[in-house]
N, C-alpha and C positions, 0 to 999 in steps of 0.2 A: 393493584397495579396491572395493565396489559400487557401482554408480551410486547418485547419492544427490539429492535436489531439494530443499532446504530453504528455506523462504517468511521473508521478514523482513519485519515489522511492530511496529507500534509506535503509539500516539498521533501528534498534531501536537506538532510541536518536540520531539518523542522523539527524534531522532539518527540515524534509520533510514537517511536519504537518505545522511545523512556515514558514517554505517555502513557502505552498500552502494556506496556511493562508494569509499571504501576497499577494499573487497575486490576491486573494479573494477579498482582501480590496479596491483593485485596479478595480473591476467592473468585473471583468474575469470569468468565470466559469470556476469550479473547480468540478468536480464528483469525489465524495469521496467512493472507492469500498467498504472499510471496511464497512459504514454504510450500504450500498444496501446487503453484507454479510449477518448484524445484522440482517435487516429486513427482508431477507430471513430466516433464521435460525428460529425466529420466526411465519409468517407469511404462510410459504409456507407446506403445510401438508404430499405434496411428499417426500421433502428434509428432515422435521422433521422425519420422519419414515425412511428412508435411515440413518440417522445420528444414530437412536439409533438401527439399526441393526448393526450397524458398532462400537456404544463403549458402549449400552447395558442399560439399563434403567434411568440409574441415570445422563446421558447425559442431560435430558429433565427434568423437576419438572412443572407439567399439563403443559399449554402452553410454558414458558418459557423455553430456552435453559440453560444448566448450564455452562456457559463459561469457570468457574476457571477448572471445570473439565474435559471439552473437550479441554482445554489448555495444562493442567497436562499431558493429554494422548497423543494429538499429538506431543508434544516437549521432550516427551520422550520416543517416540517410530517413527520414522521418516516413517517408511511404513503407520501407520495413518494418518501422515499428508497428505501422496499422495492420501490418499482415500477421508480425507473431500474435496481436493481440486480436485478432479473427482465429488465430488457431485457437490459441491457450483460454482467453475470456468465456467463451461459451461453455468447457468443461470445467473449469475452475469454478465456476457460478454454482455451475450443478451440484458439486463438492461440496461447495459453499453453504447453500440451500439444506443438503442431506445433515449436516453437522449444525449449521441454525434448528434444524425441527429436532434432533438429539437431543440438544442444548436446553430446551425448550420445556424439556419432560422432567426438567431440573431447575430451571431459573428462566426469571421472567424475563431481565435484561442478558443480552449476547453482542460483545464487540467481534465484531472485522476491522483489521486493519488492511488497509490496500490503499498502495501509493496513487494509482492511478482510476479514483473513482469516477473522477469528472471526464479524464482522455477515454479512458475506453467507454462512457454512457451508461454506467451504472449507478446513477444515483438514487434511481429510481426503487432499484432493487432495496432499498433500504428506508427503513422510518425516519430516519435521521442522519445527520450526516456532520460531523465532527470534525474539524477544520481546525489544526495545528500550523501556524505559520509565526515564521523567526525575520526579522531583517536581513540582506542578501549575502553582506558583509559575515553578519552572526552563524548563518548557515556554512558559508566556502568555510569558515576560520574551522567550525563543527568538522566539515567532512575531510579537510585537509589532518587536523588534529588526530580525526579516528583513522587514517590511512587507506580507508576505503577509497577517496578518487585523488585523481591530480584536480586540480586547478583545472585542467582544459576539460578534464573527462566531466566534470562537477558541472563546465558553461556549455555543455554542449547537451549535457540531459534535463539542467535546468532550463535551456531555452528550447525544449521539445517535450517540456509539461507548458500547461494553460499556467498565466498570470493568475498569482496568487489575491490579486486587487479583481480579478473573475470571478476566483472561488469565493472571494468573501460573500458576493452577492447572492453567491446559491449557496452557500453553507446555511444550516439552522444554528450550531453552535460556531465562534470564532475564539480560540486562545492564542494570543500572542505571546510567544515563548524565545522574548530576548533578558532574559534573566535567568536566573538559579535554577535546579532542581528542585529544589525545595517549590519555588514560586509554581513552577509547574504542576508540582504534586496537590496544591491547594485546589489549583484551576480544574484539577481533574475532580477531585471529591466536589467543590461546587458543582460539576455538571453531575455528579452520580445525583448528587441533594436536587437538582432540576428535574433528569429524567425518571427519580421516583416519587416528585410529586404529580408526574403526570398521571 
């Protein structure tokens, strides 16, 4: 089998996380972008300075980032969002990258998950590309249930990702995940059974 790095994505309340969660379970390595994000946003004192030039003091409270608020801002104002992702994308990548070839020196296959492969133009970066999507209905009931968003916070970041009837056409894998856990869990070992008969 060849080294292989396939990125998993998907909408909010698409299933991605219990997706890659699951393959997790399985011994697999999983690079999760969002957290390498966090810890940038954090962490890094270039990009913290870049971020509150960009939406102005109350971005940051001393070291920490203020998320709810750089959230508020980028999802409803969509030129924002192209801006933290020209800060954050290009260091996250690199991250990204340095932990793929670690990976590497140990197993063939290495998942990324990252919500927004197709908006920020990274799909390139990746052999494959793994594409979790739920009906619209099944996702808001998802993200309302887990208490992550409201209702408005949910239509306002779903209509500032690309239509998921987009991704399907540039997705290589497509799982529809409006049913079980379980059902999920199947769809995922089918694709492990795919990308190691490659």
């Amino acid at each position: 089998m060849k080294q292989i790095k396939a990125a998993i994505t998907g909408g909010i309340g698409s299933g991605k996380s219990t997706f890659s969660s699951y393959l997790k379970s399985k011994g697999l390595p999983v690079i999760l972008s969002d957290d390498i994000s966090n810890k940038l946003l954090e962490s890094d004192k270039n990009i913290r300075n870049k971020i509150i030039g960009i939406f102005g003091k109350d971005s940051y409270s001393g070291q920490k980032p203020n998320r709810k608020f750089i959230a508020k801002q980028v999802f409803s104002y969509p030129e924002k969002l192209q801006l933290l992702n020209s800060v954050l994308h290009p260091v996250v990548m690199r991250q990204i990258d340095s932990l793929i070839n670690k990976e590497f020196k140990e197993d063939k296959l290495v998942f990324i998950e990252s919500a927004l492969v197709y908006e920020a133009g990274i799909e390139k970066s990746f052999d494959y590309v793994v594409l979790i999507t739920a009906e619209y209905n099944t996702r808001l009931k998802r993200s309302r249930e887990s208490g992550e968003f409201s209702e408005e916070d949910f239509k306002k970041r779903n209509e500032n990702q690309i239509p998921d009837e987009e991704k399907k056409k540039r997705a290589d894998f497509v799982f529809v995940n409006n049913g079980s856990k379980n059902d999920l869990f199947n769809k995922a070992e089918l694709l492990l059974l795919s990308l190691y008969s490659l």
